[in-house]
VOVEX-711183 format. One record per residue (C-alpha): residue number from 1; residue in one letter; x, y, z negated. Coordinates in Angstrom, 1 decimal. Example, Ala and Ser with C-alpha at 12.3 -4.5 7.8 and 13.67 -1.06 7.14 Angstrom:
REM residues 2
SITE    k  r      px      py      pz
SITE    1  a    12.3    -4.5    -7.8
SITE    2  s    13.7    -1.1    -7.1
END
This chain:
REM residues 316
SITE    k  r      px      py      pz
SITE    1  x     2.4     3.1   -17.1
SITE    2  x     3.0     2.2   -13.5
SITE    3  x     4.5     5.0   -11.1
SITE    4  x     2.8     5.9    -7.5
SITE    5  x     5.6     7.5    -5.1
SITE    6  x     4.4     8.4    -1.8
SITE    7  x     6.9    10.3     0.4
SITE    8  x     4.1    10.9     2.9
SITE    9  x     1.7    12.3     1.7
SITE   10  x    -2.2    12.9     4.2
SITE   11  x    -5.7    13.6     4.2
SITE   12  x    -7.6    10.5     5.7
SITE   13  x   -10.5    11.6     8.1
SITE   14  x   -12.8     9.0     8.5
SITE   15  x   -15.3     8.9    11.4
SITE   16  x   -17.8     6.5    11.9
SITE   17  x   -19.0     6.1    15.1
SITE   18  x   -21.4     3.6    16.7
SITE   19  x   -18.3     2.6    19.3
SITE   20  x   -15.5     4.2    21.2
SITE   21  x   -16.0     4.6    24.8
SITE   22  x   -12.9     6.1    26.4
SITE   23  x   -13.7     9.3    28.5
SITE   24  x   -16.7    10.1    27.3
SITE   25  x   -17.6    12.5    24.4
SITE   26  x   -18.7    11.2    20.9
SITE   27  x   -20.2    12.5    18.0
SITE   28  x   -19.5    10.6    14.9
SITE   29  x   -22.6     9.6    13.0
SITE   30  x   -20.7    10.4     9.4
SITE   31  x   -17.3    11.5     8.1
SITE   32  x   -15.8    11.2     4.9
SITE   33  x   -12.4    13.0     3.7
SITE   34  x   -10.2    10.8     1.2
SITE   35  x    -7.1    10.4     0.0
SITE   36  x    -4.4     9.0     2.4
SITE   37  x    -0.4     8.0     2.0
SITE   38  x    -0.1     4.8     0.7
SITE   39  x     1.8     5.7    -2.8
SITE   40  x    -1.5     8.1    -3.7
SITE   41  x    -3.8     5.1    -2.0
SITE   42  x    -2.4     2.7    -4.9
SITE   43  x    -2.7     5.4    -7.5
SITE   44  x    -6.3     5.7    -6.6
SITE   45  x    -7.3     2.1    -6.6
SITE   46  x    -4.8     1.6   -10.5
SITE   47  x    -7.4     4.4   -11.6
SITE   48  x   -10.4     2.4   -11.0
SITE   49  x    -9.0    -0.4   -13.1
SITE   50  x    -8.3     1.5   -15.7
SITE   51  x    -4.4     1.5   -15.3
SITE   52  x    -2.4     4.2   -16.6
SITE   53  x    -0.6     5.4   -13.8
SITE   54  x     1.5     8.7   -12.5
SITE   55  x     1.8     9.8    -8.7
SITE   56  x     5.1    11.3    -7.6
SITE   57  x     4.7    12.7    -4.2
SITE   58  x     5.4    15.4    -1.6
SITE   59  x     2.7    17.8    -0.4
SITE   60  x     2.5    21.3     2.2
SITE   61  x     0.3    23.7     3.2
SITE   62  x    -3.1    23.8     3.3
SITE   63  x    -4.2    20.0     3.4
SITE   64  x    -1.7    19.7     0.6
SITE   65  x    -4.0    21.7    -1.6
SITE   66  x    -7.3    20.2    -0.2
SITE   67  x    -5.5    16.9    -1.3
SITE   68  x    -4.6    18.3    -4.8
SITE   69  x    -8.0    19.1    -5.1
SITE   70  x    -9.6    15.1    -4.1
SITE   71  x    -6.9    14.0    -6.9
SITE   72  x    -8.2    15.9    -9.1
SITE   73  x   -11.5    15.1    -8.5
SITE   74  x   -10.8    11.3    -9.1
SITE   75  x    -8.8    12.4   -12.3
SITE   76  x    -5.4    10.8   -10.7
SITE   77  x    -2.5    12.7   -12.2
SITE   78  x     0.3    14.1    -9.9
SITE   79  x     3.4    15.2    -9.9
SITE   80  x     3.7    17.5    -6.0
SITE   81  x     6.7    18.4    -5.0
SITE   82  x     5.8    21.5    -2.4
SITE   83  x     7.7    22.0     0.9
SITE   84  x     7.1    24.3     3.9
SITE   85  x     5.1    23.0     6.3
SITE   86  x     2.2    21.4     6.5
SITE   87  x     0.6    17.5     5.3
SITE   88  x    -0.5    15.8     8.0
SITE   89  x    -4.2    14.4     9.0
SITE   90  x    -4.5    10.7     9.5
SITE   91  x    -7.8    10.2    11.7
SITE   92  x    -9.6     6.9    10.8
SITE   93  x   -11.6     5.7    13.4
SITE   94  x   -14.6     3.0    12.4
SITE   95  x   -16.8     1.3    14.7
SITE   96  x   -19.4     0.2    13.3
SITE   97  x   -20.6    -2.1    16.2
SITE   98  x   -17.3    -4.1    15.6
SITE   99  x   -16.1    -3.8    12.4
SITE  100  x   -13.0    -2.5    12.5
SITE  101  x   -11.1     0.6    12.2
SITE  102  x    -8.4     2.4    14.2
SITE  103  x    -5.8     4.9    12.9
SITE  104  x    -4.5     7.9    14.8
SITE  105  x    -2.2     9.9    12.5
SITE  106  x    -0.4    13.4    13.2
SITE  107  x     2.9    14.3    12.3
SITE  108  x     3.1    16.6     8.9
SITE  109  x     6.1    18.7     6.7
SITE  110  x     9.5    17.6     7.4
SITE  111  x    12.1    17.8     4.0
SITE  112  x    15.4    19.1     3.2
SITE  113  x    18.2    17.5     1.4
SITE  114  x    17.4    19.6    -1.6
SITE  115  x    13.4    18.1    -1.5
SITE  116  x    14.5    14.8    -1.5
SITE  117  x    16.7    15.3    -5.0
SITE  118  x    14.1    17.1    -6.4
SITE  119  x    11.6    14.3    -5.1
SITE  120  x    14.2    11.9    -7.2
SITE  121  x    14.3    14.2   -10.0
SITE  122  x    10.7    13.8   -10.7
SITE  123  x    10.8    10.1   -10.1
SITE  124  x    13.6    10.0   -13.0
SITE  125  x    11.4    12.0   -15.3
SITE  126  x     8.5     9.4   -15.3
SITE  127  x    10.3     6.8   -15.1
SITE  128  x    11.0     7.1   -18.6
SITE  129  x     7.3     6.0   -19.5
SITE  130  x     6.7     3.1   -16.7
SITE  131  x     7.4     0.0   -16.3
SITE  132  x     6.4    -0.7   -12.9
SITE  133  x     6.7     1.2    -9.7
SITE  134  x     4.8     1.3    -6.6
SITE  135  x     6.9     2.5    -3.7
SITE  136  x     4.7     2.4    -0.2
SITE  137  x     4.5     4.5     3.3
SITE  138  x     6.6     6.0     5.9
SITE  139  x     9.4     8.8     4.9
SITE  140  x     9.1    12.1     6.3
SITE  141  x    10.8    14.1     8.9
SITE  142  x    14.6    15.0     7.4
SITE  143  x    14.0    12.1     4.6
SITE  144  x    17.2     9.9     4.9
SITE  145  x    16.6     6.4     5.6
SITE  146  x    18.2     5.6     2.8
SITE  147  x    15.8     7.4     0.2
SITE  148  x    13.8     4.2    -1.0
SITE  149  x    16.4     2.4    -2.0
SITE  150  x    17.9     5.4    -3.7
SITE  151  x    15.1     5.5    -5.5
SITE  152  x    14.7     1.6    -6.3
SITE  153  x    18.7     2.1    -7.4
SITE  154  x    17.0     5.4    -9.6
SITE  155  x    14.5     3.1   -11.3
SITE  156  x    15.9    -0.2   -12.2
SITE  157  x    18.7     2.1   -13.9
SITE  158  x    15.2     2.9   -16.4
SITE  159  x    14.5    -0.3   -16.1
SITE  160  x    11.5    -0.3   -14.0
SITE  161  x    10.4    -2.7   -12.0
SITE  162  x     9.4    -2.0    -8.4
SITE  163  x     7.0    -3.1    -5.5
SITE  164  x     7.4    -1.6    -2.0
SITE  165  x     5.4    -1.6     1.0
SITE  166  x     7.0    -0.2     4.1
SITE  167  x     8.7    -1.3     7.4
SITE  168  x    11.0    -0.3     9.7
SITE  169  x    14.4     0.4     9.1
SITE  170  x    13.2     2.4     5.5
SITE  171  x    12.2    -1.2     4.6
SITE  172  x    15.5    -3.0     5.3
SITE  173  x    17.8    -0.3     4.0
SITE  174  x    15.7    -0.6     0.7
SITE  175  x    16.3    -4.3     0.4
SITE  176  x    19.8    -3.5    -0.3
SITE  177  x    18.4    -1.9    -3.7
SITE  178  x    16.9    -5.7    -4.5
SITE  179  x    12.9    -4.9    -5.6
SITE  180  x    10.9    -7.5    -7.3
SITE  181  x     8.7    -7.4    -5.0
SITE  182  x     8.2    -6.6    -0.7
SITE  183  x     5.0    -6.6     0.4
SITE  184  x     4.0    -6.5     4.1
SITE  185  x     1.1    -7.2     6.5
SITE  186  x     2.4    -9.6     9.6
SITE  187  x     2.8    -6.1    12.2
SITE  188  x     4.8    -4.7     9.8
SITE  189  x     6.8    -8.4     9.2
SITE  190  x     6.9    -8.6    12.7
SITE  191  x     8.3    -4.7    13.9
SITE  192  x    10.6    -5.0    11.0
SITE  193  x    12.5    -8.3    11.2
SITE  194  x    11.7    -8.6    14.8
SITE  195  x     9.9   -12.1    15.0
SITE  196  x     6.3   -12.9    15.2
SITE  197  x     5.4   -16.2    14.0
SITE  198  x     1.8   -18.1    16.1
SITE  199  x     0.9   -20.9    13.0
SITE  200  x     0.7   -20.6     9.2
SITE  201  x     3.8   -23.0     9.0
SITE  202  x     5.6   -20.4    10.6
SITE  203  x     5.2   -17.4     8.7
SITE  204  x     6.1   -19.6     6.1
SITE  205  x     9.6   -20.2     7.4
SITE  206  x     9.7   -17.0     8.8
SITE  207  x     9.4   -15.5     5.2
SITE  208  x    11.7   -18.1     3.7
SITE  209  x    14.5   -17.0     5.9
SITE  210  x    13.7   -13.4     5.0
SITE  211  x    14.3   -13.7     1.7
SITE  212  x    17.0   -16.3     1.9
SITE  213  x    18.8   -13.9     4.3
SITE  214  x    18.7   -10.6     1.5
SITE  215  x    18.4   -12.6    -1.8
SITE  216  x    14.9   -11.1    -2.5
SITE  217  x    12.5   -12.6    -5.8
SITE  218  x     9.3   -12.3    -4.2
SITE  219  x     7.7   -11.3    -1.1
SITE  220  x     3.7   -10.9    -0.4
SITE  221  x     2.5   -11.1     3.4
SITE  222  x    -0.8   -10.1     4.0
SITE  223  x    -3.0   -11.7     6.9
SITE  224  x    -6.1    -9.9     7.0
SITE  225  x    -8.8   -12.4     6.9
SITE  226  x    -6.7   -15.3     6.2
SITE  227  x    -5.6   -13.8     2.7
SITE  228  x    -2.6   -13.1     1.7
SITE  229  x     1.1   -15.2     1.1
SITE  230  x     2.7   -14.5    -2.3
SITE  231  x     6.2   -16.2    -2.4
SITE  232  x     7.8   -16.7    -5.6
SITE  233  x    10.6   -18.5    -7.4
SITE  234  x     8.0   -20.9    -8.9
SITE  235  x     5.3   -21.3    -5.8
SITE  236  x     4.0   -20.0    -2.8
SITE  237  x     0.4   -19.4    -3.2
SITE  238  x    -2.4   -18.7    -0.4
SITE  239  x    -4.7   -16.5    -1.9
SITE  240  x    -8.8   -15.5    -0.9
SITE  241  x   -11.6   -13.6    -1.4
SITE  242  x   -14.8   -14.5     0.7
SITE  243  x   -15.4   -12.1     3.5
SITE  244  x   -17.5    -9.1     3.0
SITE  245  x   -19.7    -7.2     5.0
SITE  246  x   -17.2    -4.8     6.2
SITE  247  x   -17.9    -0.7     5.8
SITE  248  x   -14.0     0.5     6.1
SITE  249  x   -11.0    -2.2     5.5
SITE  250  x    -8.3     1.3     5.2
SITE  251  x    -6.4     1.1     2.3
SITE  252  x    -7.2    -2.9     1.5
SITE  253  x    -3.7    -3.5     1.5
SITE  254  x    -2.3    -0.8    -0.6
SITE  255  x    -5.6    -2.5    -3.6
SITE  256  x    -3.6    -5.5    -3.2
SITE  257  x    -0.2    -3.9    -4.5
SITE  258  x    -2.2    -1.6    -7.2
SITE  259  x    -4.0    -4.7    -8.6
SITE  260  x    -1.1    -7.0    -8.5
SITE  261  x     1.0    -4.9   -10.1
SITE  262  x    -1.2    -3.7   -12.7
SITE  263  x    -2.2    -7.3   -13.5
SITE  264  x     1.9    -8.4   -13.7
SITE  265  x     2.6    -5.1   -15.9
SITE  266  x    -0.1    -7.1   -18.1
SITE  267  x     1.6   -10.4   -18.3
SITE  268  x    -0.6   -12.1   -16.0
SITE  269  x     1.1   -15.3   -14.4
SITE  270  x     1.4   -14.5   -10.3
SITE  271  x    -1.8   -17.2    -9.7
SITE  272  x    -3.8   -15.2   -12.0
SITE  273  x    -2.3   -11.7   -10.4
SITE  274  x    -3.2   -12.9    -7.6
SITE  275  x    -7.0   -13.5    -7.8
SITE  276  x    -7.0   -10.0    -9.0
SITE  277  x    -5.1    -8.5    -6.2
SITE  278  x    -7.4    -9.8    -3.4
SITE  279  x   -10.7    -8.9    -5.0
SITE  280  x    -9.7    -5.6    -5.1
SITE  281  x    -8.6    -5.8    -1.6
SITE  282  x   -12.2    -7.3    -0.8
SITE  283  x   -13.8    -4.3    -2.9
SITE  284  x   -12.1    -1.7    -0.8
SITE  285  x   -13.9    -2.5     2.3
SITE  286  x   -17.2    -2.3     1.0
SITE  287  x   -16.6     1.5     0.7
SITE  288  x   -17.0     4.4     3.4
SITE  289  x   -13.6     5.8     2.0
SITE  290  x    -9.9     5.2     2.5
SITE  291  x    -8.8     3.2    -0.6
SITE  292  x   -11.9     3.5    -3.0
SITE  293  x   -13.3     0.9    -5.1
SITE  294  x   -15.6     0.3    -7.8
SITE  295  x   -14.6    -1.9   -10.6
SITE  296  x   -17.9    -3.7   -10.4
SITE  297  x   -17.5    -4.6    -6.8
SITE  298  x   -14.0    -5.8    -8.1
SITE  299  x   -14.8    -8.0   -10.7
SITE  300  x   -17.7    -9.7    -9.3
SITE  301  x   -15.3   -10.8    -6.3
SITE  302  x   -13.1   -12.0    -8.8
SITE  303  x   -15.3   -14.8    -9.7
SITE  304  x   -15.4   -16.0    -6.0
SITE  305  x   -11.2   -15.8    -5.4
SITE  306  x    -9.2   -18.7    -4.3
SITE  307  x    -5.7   -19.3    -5.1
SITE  308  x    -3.7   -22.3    -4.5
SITE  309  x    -0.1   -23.7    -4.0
SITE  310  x     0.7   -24.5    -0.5
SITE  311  x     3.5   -26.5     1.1
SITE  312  x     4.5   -26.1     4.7
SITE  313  x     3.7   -29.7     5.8
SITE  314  x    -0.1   -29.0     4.3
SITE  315  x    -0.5   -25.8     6.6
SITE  316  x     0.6   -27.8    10.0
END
């Protein structure tokens, strides 16, 4: 079984609107209400493949419940841990004339000392049936920044194995705790360890250093429509899938950890992993919500992945 925790938890709005044209008033031409928080994103996406999996995460108020309720709906099993307060809306903004999407996201529940260890409580308890876990989004107000790599310390002590996706300084305090894997897109890369690489050849050093610096086993950078970097003790692999026609790319990134991890938890090698991880990235954008997928979308994509060992002097 692979654990979801998301610390953060939101309701994703997404409106699609033609264009956005500052000052004026627009009316969007649909919306659609999803799932948002990265931890219950991956959840999501582990469902449609079929992966057992278990969400741990916080919730509040009114969109807590409204969120309970789209969970339930996509038959994702959760484990809430209710504070006061309320969760938080994260407005997506698509443009269809351009293809891209915008977040604007609102601040939600803040969490006491006493949340936070029965958050790690509830962590411990699952733990006990997984193998994997899937750590990924901001913390909360009150959250300590410290409470990721508590939890990382919580799980390899049930010997669970862990993925996070964060940034910031929640990211480098958790590095401390040694995951198997750190998986970031190049803003977060860049705002966390303060450098922003301009060629291929330079990410790659840029990562190497990275891990060199705090001893990691593998790091994943993901570069939008250049695929993703996977680097591991054996290779470092540039992985594709061919472009799509683009409905809403929100919640490609957080396909990529679900399927990767699901396919490792399997016993897939990282190259194979890999080709599964991006098609399911690929999948997500063909869909008007945050996160969703179908599993035929995913396996056709499959068949039209790329993954291949790079070396820095090839990439120049």
């Amino acid at each position: 079984m692979i654990l979801c925790i998301n610390a953060n938890a939101a309701i994703d709005n997404v409106l699609f609107i033609d264009r956005f044209l500052s000052g004026e008033t627009m009316r969007p031409n649909r919306v659609v209400t999803g799932v948002g928080g990265k931890g219950l994103d991956t959840a999501l996406v582990l469902r449609k493949l079929g992966a057992p999996v278990q969400a741990v995460s916080f919730a509040a108020g009114y969109n807590g419940q409204m969120l309970a309720d789209l969970l339930k709906e996509r038959d994702v099993p959760v484990d809430f841990i209710w504070v006061p307060g309320e969760t938080r809306i994260a407005h997506v903004i698509v443009e269809t004339d351009f293809n891209r999407h915008s977040h604007i996201t609102t601040s939600g529940y803040t969490v006491s000392a006493q949340d936070c260890d029965t958050f790690k409580q509830s962590i411990c308890q699952h733990a006990l049936q997984a193998n994997w876990a899937i750590i990924g989004g901001t913390l909360p107000g009150g959250s300590p920044v410290s409470l990721y790599r508590e939890i990382i310390a919580l799980l390899h002590q049930n010997q669970v194995q862990v993925l996070i996706d964060c940034a910031g300084q929640p990211a480098l305090a958790s590095l401390l705790a040694a995951p198997e894997i750190v998986k970031m897109n190049e803003d977060e890369f860049s705002r966390t360890f303060q450098t922003r690489p301009i060629s291929m050849v330079g990410w790659l050093d840029a990562v190497r250093k990275v891990m060199h610096r705090f001893h990691l086993h593998n790091f994943v950078l993901t570069c939008g429509r250049k695929g993703l970097l996977a680097f591991t003790p054996q290779a470092t692999y540039l992985a594709n899938a061919p472009q799509q026609q683009e409905v809403n790319a929100a919640g490609s990134g957080d396909a990529v950890s679900a399927a990767l991890t699901y396919r490792l938890s399997l016993g897939d090698s990282w190259q194979s992993a890999l080709h599964w991880a991006v098609a399911a990235g690929a999948a997500v954008v063909l869909t008007e919500g945050t996160a969703e997928c179908q599993i035929t979308d995913v396996k056709h994509i499959h068949t039209q992945t790329s993954v291949q060992i790079v070396e820095t002097i090839q990439l120049g």
